[in-house]
Backbone as ProteinMPNN parsed JSONL, in Angstrom:
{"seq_chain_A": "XXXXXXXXXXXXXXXXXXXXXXXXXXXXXXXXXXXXXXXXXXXXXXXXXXXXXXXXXXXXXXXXXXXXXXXXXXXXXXXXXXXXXXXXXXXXXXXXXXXXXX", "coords_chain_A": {"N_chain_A": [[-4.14, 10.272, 3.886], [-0.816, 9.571, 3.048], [0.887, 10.375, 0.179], [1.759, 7.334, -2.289], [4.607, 5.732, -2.389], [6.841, 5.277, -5.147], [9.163, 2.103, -5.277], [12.251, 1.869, -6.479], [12.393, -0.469, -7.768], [10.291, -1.077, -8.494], [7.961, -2.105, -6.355], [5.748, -1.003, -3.769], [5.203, 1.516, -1.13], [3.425, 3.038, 1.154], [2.184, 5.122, 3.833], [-0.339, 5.763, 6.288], [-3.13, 7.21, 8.214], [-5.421, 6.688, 10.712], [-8.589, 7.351, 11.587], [-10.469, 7.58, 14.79], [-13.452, 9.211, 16.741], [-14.551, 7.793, 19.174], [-14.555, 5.324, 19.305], [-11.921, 2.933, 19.487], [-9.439, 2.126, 16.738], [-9.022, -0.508, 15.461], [-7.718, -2.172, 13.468], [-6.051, -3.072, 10.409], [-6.202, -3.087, 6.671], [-4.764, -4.058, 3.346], [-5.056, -4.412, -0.403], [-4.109, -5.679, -3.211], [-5.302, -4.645, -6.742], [-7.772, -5.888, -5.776], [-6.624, -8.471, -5.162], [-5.586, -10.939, -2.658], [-6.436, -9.888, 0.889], [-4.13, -8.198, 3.144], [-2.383, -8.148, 6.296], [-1.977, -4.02, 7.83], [0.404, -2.517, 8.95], [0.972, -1.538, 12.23], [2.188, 1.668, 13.455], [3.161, 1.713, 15.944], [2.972, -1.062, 16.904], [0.993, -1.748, 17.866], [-2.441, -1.833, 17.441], [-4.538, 0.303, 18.772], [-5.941, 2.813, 19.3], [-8.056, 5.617, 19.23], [-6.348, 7.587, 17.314], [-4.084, 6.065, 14.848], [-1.072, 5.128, 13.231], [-0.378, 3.655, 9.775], [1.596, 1.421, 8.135], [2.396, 0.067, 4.31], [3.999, -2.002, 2.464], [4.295, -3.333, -0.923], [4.413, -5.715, -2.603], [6.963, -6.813, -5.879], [5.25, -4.585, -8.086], [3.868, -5.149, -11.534], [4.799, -2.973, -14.331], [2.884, -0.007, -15.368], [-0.859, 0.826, -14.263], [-1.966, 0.407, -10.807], [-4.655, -0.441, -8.346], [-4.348, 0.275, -4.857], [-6.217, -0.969, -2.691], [-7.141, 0.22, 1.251], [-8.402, -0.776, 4.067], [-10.07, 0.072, 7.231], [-10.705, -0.861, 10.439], [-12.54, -0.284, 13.205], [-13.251, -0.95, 17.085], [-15.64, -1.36, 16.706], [-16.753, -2.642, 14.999], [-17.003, -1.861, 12.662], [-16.569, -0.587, 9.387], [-13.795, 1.207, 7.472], [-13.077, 2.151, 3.744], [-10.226, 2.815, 1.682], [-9.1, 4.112, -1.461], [-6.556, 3.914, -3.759], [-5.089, 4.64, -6.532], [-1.42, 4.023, -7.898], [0.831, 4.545, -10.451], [3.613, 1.99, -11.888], [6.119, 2.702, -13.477], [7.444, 2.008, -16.591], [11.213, -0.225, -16.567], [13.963, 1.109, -16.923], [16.173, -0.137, -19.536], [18.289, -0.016, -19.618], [21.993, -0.127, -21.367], [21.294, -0.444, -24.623], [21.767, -4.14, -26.259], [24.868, -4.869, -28.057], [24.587, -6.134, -31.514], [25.953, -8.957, -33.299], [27.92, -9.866, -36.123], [27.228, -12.432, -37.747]], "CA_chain_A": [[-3.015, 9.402, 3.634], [0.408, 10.453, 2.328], [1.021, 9.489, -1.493], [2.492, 6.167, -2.291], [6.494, 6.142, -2.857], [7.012, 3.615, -5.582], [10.753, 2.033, -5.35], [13.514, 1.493, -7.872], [12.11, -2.508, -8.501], [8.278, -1.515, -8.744], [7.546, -1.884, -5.183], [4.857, 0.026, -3.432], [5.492, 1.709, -0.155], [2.467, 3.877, 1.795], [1.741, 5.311, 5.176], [-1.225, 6.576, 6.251], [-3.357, 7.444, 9.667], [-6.739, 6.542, 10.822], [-8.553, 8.521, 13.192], [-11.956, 7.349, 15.198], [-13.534, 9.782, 17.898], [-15.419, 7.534, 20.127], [-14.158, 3.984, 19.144], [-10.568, 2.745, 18.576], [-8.903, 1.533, 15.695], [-8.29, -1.953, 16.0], [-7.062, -3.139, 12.577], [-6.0, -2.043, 8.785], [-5.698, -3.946, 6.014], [-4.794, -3.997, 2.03], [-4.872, -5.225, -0.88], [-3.468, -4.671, -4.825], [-5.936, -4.841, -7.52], [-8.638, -6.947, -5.756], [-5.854, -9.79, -4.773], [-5.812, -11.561, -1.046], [-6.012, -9.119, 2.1], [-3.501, -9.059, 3.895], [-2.503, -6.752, 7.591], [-1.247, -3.134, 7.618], [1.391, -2.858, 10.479], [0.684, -0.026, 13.111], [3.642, 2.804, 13.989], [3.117, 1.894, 17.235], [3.015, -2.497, 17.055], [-0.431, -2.284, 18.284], [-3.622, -0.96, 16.631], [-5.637, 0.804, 20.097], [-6.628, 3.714, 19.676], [-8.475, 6.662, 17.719], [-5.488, 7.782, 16.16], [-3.636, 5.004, 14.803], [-0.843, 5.18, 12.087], [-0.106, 2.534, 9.311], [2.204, 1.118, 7.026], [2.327, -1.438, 3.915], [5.066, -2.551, 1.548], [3.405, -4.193, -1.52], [5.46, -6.575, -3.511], [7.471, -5.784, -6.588], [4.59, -4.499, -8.999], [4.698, -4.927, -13.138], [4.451, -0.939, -15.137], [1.052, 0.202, -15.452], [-1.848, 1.27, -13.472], [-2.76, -0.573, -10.068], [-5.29, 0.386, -7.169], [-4.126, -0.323, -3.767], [-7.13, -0.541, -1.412], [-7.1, -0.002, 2.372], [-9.927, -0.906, 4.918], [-9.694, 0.055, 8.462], [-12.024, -1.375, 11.087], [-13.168, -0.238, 14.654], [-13.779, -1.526, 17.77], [-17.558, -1.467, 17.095], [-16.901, -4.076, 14.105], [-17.502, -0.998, 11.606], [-15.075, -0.341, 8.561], [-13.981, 2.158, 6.052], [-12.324, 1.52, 2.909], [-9.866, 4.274, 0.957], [-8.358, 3.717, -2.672], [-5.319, 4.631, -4.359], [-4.109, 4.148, -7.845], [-0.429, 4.436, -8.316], [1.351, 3.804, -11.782], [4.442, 1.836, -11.853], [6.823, 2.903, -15.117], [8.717, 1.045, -17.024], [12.133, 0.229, -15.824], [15.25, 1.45, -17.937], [16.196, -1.031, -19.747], [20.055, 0.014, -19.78], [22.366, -0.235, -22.63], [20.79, -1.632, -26.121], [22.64, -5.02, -26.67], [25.66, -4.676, -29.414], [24.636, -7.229, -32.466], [27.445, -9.053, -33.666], [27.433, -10.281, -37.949], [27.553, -14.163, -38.131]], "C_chain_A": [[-1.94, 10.161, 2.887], [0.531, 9.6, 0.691], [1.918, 8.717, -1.302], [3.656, 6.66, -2.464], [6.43, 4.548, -3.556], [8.911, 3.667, -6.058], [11.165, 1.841, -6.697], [12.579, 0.459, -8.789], [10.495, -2.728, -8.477], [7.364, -1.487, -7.872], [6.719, -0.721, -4.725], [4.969, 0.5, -1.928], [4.098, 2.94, 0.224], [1.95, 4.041, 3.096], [0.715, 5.86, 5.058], [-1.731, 6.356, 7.552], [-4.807, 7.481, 9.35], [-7.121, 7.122, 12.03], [-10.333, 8.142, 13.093], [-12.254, 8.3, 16.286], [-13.845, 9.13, 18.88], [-14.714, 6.104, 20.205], [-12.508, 3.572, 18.704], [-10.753, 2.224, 17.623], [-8.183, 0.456, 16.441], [-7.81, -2.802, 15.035], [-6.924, -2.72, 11.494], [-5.946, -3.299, 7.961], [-5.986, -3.816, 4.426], [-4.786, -4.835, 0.985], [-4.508, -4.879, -2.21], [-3.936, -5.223, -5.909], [-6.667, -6.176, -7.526], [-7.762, -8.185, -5.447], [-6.204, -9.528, -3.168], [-5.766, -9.724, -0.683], [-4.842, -9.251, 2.785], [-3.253, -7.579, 5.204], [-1.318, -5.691, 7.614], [-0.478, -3.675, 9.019], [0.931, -1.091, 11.093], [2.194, 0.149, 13.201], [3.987, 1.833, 15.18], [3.182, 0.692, 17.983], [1.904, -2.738, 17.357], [-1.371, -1.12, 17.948], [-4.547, -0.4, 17.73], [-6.296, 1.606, 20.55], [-7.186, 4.844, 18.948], [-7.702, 7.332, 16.898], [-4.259, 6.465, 15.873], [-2.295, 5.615, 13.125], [-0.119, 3.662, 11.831], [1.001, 2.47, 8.426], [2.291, 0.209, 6.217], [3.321, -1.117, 2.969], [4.252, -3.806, 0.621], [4.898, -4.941, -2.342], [6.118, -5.951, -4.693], [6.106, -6.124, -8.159], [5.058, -4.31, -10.819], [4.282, -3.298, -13.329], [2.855, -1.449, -15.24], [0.555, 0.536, -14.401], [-1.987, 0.198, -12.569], [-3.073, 0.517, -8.692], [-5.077, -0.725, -5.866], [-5.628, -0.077, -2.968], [-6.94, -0.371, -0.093], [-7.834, 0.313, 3.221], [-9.049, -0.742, 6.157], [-10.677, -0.149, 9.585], [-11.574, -1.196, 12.656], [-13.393, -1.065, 15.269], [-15.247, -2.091, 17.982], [-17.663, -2.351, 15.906], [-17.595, -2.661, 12.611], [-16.27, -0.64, 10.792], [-14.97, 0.894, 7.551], [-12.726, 1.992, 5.238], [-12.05, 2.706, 2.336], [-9.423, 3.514, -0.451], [-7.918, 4.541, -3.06], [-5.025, 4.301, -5.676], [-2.257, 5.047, -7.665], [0.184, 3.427, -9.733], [2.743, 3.958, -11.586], [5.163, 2.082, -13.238], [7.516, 2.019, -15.319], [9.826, 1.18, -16.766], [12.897, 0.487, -17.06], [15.925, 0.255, -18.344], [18.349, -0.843, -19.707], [20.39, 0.373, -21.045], [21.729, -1.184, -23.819], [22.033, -2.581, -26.08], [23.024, -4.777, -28.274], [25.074, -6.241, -30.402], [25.616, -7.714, -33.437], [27.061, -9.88, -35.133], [27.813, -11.431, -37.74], [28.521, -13.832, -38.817]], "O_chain_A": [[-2.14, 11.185, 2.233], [0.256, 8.445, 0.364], [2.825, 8.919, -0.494], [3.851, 7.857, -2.674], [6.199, 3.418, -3.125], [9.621, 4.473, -6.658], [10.519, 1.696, -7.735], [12.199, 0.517, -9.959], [9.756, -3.712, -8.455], [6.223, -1.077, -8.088], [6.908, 0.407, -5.182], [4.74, -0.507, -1.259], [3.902, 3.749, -0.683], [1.255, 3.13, 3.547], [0.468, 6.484, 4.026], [-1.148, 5.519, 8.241], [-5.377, 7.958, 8.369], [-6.499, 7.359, 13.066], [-11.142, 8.244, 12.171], [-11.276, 8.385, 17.029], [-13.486, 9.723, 19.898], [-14.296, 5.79, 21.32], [-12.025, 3.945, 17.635], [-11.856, 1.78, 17.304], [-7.359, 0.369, 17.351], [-7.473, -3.952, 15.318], [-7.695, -1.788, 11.263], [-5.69, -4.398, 8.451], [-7.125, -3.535, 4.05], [-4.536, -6.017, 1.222], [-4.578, -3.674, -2.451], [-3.34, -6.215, -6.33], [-6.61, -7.114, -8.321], [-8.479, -9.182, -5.524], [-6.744, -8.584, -2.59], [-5.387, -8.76, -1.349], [-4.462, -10.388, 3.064], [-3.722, -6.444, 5.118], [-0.129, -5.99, 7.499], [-0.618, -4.642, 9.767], [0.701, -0.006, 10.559], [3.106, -0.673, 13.101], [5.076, 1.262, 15.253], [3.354, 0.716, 19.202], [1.527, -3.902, 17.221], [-1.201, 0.09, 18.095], [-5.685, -0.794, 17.473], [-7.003, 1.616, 21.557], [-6.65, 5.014, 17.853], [-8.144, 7.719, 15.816], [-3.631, 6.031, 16.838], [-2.681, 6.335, 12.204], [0.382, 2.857, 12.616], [1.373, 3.534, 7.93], [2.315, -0.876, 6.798], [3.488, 0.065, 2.666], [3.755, -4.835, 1.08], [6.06, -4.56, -2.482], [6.026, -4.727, -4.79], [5.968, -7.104, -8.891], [6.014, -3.708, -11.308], [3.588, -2.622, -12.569], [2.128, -2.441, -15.218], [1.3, 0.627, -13.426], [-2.128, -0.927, -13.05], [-2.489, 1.481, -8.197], [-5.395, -1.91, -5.767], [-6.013, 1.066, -2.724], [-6.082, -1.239, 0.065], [-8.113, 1.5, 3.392], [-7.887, -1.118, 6.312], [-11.624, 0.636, 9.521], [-10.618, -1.734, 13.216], [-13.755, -2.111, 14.729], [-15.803, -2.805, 18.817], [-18.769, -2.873, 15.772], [-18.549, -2.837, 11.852], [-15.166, -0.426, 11.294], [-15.92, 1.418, 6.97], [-11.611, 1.768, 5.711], [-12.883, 3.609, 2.249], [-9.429, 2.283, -0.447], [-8.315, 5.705, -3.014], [-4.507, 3.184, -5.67], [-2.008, 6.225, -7.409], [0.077, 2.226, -9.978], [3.322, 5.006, -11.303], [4.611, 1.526, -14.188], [8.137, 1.307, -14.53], [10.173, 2.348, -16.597], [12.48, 0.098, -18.151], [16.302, -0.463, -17.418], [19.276, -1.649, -19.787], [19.64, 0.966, -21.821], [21.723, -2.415, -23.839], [23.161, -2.116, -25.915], [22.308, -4.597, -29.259], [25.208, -7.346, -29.876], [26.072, -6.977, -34.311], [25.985, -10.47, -35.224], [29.015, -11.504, -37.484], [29.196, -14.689, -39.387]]}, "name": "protein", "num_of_chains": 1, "seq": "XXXXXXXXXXXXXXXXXXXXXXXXXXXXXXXXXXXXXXXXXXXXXXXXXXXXXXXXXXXXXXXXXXXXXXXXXXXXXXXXXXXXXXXXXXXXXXXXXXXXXX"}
């Protein structure tokens, strides 16, 4: 898999490629620190064959540590699961607000 790209607003962005010899790839899917599943998207609109590539866009994550998981499952009903940690930073908070004297 290629390393995550995390955006401006926290967001998690990651491609990556699954590769079966004998059996296609017929489905991906992630999830971000143990929350719902939900489905990668293929390059290609359809998941069919032993090389397959994916992509997911995770929502906008808070700073700190989180592990993306991603399972990918065969035609033969067989799966394999990868994990990622990426850490989101804190954002810049800008200019300190001026305090004005009662």
């Amino acid at each position: 898999h290629n390393q995550p790209h995390v955006a401006p607003d926290g967001g998690v962005r990651l491609e990556f490629v699954a590769v079966q010899r004998h059996v296609p790839i017929v489905a991906a899917q992630w999830r971000v620190d143990g929350g719902e599943w939900a489905s990668a998207r293929p390059a290609d609109s359809m998941a069919d064959s032993g090389l397959e590539r994916f992509s997911l866009e995770t929502a906008v994550l808070p700073k700190g540590k989180h592990t993306v998981e991603v399972k990918v499952f065969n035609g033969a009903g067989l799966s394999s699961t990868e994990v990622v940690t990426v850490e989101i930073p804190a954002k810049d908070a800008g200019e300190t607000p001026a305090l004005r004297g009662e």
